[in-house]
C-alpha atoms as one frame of an Amber mdcrd trajectory, in Angstrom:
protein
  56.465  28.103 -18.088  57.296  25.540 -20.658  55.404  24.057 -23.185  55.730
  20.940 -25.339  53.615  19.702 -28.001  53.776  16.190 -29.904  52.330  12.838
 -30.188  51.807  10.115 -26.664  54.122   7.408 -27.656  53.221   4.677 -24.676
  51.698   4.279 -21.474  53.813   3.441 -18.633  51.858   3.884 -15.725  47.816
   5.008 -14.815  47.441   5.538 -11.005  43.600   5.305  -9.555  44.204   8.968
  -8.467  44.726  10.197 -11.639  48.465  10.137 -11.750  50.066   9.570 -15.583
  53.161   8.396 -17.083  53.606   8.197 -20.382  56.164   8.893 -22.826  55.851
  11.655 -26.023  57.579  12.271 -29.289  57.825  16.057 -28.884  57.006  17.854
 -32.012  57.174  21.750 -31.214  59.225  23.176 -27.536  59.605  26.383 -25.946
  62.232  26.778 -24.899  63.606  23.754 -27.216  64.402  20.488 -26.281  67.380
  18.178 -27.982  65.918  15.542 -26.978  62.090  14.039 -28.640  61.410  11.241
 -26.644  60.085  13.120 -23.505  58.851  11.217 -20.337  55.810  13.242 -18.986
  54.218  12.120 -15.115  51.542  14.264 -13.595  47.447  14.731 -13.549  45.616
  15.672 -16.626  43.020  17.628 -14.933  39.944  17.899 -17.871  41.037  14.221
 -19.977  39.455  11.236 -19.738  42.829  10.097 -21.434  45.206   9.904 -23.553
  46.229   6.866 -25.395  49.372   6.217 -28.172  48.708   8.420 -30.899  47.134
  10.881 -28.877  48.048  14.270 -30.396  48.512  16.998 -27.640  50.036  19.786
 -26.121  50.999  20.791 -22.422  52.501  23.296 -19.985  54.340  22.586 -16.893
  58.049  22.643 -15.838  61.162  20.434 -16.263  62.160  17.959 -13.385  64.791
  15.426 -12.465  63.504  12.399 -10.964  66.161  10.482  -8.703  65.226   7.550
 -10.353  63.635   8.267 -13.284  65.730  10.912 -14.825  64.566  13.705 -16.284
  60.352  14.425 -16.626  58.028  17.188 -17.962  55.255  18.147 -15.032  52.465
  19.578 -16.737  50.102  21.889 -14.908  48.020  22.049 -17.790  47.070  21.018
 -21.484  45.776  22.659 -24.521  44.409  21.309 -27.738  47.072  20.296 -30.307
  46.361  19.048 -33.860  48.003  19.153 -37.267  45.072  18.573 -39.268  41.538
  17.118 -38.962  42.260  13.466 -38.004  44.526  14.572 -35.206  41.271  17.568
 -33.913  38.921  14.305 -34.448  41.475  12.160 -32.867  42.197  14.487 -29.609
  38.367  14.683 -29.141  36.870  11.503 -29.479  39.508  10.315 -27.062  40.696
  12.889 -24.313  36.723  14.969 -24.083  34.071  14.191 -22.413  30.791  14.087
 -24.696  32.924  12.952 -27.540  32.524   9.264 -27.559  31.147   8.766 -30.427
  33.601   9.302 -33.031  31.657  10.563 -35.862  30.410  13.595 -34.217  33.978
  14.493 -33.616  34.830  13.956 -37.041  31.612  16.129 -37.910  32.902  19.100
 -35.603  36.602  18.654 -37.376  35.181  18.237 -40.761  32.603  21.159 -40.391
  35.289  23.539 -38.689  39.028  22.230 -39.636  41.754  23.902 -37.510  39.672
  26.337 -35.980  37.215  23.607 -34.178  38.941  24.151 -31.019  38.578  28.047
 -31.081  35.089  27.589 -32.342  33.999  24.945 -29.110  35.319  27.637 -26.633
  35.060  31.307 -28.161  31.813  30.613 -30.096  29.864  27.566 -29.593  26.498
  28.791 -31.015  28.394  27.929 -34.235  28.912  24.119 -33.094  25.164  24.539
 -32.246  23.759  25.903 -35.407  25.197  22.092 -36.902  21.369  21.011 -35.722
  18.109  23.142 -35.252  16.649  23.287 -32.125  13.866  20.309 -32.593  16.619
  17.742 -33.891  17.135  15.245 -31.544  20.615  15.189 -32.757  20.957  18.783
 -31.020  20.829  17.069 -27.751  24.292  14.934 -28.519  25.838  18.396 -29.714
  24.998  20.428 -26.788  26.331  17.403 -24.205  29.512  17.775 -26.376  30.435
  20.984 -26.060  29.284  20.968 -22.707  31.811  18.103 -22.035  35.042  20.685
 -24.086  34.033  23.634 -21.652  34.338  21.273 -18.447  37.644  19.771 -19.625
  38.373  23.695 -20.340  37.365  24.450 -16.782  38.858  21.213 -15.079  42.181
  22.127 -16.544  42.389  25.404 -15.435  41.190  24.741 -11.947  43.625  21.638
 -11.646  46.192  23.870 -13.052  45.624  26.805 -10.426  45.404  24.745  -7.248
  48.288  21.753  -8.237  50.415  23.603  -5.644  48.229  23.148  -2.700  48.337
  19.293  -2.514  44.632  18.908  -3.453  43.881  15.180  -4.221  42.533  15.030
  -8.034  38.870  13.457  -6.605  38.328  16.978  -4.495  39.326  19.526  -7.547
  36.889  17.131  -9.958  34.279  17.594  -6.927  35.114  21.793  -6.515  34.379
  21.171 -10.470  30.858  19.686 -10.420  30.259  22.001  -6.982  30.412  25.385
  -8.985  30.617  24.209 -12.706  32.653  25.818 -15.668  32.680  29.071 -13.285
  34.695  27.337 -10.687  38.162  29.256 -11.087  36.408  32.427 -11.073  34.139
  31.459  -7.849  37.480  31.025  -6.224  39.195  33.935  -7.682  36.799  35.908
  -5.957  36.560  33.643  -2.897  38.630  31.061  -1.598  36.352  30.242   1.183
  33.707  29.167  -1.120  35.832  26.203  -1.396  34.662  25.222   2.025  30.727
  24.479   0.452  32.925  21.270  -0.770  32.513  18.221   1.770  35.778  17.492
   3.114  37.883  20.483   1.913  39.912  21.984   4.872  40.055  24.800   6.449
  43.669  25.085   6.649  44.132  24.579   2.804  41.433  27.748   2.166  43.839
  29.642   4.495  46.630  29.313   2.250  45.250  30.090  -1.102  43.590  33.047
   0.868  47.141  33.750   1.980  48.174  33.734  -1.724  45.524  36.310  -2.306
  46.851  38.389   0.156  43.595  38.291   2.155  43.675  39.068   5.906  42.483
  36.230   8.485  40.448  38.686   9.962  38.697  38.803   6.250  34.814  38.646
   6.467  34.898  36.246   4.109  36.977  33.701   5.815  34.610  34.386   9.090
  31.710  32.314   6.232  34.107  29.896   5.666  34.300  28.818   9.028  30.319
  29.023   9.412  30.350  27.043   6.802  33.243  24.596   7.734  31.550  24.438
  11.239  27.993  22.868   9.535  30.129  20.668   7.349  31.750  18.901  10.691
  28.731  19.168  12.247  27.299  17.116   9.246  29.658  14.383   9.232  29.019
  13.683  13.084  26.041  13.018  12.250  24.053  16.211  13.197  21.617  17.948
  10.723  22.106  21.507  12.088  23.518  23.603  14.363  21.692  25.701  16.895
  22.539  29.491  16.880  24.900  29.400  20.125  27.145  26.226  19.059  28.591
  27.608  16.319  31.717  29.991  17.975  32.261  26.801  19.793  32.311  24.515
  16.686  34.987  27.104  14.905  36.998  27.090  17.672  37.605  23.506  18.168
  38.009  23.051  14.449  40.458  26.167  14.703  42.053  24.185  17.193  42.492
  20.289  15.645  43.872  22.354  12.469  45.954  24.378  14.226  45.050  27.142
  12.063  45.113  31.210  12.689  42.369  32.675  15.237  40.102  35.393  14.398
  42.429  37.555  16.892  41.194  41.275  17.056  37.570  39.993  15.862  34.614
  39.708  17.891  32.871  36.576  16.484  29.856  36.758  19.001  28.558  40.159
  16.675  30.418  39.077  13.325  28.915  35.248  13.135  25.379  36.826  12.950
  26.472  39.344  10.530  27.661  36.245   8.057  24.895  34.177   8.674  22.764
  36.393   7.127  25.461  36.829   4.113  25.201  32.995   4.059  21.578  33.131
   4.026  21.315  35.935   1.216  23.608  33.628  -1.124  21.628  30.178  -0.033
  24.642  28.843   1.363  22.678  28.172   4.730  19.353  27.742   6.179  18.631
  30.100   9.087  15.761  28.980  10.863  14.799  30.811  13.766  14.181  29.358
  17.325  15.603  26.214  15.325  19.274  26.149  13.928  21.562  26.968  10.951
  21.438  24.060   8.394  23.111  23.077   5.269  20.800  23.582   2.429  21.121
  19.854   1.264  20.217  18.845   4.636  17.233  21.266   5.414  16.255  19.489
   2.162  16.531  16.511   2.992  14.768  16.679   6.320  11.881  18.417   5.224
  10.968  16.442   2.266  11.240  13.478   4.527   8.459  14.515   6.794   6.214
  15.392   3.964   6.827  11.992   1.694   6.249  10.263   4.911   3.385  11.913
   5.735   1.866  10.495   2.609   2.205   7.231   4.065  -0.031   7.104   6.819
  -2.785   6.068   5.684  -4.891   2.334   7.282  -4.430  -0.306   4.632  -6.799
  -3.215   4.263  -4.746  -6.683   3.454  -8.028  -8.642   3.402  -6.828 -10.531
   6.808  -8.542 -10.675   9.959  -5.434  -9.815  12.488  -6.561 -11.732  15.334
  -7.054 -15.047  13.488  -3.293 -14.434  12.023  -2.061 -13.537  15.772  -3.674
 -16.728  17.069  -2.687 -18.862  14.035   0.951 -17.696  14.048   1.275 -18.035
  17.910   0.441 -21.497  17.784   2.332 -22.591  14.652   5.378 -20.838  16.134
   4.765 -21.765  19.587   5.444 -18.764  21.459   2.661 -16.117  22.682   2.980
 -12.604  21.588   2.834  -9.499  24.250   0.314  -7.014  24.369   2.508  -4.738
  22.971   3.613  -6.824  20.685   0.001  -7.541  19.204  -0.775  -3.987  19.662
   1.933  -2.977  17.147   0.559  -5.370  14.638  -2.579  -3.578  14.536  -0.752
   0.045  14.720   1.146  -0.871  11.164  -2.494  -1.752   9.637  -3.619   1.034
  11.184  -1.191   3.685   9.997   0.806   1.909   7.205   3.858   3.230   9.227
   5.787   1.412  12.910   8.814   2.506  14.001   9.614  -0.356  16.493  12.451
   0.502  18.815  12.988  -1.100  22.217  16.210  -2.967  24.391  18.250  -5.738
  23.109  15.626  -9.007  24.276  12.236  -6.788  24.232  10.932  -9.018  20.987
  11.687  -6.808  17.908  13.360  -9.666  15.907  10.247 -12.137  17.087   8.233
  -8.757  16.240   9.793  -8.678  12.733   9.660 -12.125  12.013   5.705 -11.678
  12.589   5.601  -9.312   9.931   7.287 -10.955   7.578   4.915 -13.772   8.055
   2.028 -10.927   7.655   2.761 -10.264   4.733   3.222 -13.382   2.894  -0.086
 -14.241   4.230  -1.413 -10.974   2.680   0.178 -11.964  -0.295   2.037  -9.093
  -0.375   5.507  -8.327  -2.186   8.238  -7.380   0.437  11.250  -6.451   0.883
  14.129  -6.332   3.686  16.716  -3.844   4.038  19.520  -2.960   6.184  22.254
   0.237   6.300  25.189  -2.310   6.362  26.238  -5.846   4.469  26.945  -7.292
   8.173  23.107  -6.280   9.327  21.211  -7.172   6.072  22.555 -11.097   6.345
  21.720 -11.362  10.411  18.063  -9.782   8.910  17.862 -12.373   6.390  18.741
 -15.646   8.909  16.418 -14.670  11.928  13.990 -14.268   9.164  14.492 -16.824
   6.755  13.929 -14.414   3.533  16.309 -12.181   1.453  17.767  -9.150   2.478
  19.996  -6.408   1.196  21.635  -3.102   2.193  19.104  -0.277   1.538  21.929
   1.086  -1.028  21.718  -2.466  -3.478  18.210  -2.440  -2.990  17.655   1.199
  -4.406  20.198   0.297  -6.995  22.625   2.729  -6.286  25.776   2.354  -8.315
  27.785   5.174  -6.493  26.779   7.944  -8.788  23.146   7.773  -8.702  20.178
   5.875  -7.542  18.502   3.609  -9.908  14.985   3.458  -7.995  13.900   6.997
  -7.107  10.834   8.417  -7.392  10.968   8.529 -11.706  11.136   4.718 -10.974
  10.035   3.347  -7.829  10.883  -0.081  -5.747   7.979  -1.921  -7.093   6.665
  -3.784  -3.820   4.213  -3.961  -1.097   5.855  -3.421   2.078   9.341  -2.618
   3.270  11.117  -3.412   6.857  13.932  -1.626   7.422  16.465  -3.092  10.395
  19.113  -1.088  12.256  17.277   2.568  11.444  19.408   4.147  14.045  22.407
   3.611  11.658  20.430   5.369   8.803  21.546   8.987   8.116  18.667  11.514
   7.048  20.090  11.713   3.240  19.635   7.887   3.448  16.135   8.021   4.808
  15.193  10.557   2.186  16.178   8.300  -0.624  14.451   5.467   0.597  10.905
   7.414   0.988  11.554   8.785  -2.822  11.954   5.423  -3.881   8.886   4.199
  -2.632   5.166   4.722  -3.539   3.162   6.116  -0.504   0.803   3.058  -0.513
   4.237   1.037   0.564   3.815  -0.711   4.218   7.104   0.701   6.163   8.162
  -0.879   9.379  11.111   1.297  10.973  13.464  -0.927  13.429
């Protein structure tokens, strides 16, 4: 493998997927190079960036573009510094945890040319910089937290470059099994398959690399595990005990991959569900169904947050003045059913109204809505989709949003949750049959359990 070492000189190109070109001044080769201006293009698995100036070093092979002549490929970097400005340099603006630039000038100060060594062989030394109490401990820990994920990240990126993994699923096999994630494969490649999305096919063939069997127990989990996963995405929250062979061979099927010839997966699939169970990679439930964990999770801590929701509420309104009021302003004459469920959400703080297209939901909701500004009650109106949330707001005349701007979610994380909950009175939620269960469970941690919820 060759390595080069030197100085980024420009950027010509940053891709959304990660992809770099940039040129170098090459200080250091092996084997040499004539030639110092070196065009590098690849992924920098573990670097936020790089920038002109950037000192650093990588390893990868030598290739000639049709076009674009000849390129280094790197499969992976390392560290490179001449002196303190460039460790400082290479660490404020390729690491993670590093962005202020005085703590990595502390780091290069305190530890010169042997900061790098220090951050990964012996970071109790980086720690000792603060004492346990000092708030400024917390920065230092984050930091070398962020060198031994751009450690790990590298490594991984480095290790699976050949398998035409996009650079978004190795970052997510990253934050799935942390700094450890090489290793976790090493040992299993069908682990991979607890990462949404990952295919079955592609676990094959670095299980093939291995020189693992198909017939391996472990790739028998995998598919247990690949089977939830597709369950999952179709929308189901578990699988019951006699649909799994089925689900592996249909997904054995689409991806054309081996069979489990010469196994018998009617004895073997019970055998690795309890292997799956023992390493909390599943949820066994009898007379119920194998579920994810996340989704177990999620279903279960639904029913109890929503549990603390029924409760009768008392808006200070007599219900069948407001029926007979709102009827007459609004000219129309409500159904028994439809008064009836007007008292049931007093009653229990909790409708779900369902019914056929022209039954009176949306006259229903608009009630509601008109309930609770009488109440004088804060409220808000949510919807799964951008296309649902503006027909909610015109049949009802008030401001509505997807249930994902509402909770403030910024694609990360969710800015209302239950550290910092949606501070109204009542909620009415349209379209619930396009909500998913992770969905519903961040909407009930977001609110308080005195909230009014109305279900459509």
């Amino acid at each position: 493998m060759a390595k080069i070492c030197g100085i980024v000189a420009s950027i010509r190109h940053k891709a959304e997927n990660g992809f770099w070109v940039f040129t170098m001044v090459v200080d250091e080769s092996d084997p040499h190079v004539p030639d110092t201006a070196t065009v590098v293009a690849g992924r920098l698995y573990g670097l936020l960036q790089v920038r002109p100036g950037t000192p650093v070093s990588f390893l990868g092979s030598w290739k000639s573009h049709p076009k674009f002549g000849r390129q280094f490929i790197p499969s992976g970097w390392q560290p490179y510094a001449r002196n303190e400005h460039d460790i400082a340099r290479f660490l404020h603006e390729c690491v993670e945890g590093f962005a202020d630039s005085s703590l990595a000038r502390l780091f290069a100060g305190r530890f010169g040319l042997e900061t790098f060594e220090v951050l990964s062989e012996d970071p109790d030394r980086a720690r000792a910089l603060a004492g346990a109490d000092d708030p400024f401990r917390v920065r230092i820990d984050q930091a070398i937290q962020g060198w031994q994920n751009a450690c790990s990240l590298s490594g991984l990126g480095a290790y699976l470059q050949d398998f035409d993994i996009h650079s978004n699923t190795i970052e997510q096999i990253s934050r799935t099994f942390g700094t450890g994630a090489l290793n976790t494969i090493l040992q299993d490649p069908y682990r991979l398959l607890e990462v949404d999305g990952f295919p079955l096919a592609k676990a094959d063939a670095l299980a093939r690399r291995m020189g693992m069997t198909m017939a391996d127990p472990r790739r028998i989990d995998g598919a247990v595990l690949w089977s939830l996963r597709r369950a999952a995405r179709q929308g189901h929250l578990f699988l019951r005990h006699g649909g799994i062979i089925p689900t592996i061979d249909d997904i054995l099927h689409e991806e054309r991959a081996e069979s489990f010839d010469g196994v018998n997966l009617a004895s073997a699939v019970p055998i690795s569900l309890r292997r799956l169970a023992a390493r909390k990679a599943v949820c066994d439930i009898e007379n119920v169904g194998v579920y994810l964990p996340t989704s177990f999770m999620y279903e279960r801590e639904s029913a109890k947050k929503l549990a603390q929701f029924l409760t009768p509420v008392d808006l200070g309104v007599d219900l069948r003045t407001f029926i007979e009021v709102y009827e007459r302003r609004q000219h129309i004459e409500l159904s028994d059913a439809q008064r009836d469920a007007v008292h049931k959400l007093v009653q229990n703080r909790v409708l779900v109204l369902t019914g056929l297209p022209g039954t009176g939901k949306t006259t229903l909701v608009r009630a509601f809505v008109h309930l609770f500004k009488e109440s004088r009650l804060t409220y808000s109106l949510m919807a799964p989709t951008g296309i649902a949330a503006k027909r909610l707001a015109a049949v009802t005349g008030s401001e509505a949003a997807t249930i994902h701007r509402s909770l403030k979610y910024d694609g990360d994380s969710w800015g209302h949750n239950v550290y910092n909950r949606l501070l109204v009175d009542a909620v009415v939620v349209d379209e619930m049959s396009m909500v998913d269960q992770e969905l519903f469970y961040r909407l009930l941690d977001a609110l308080a359990p005195g909230v009014m919820l109305v279900l459509v």
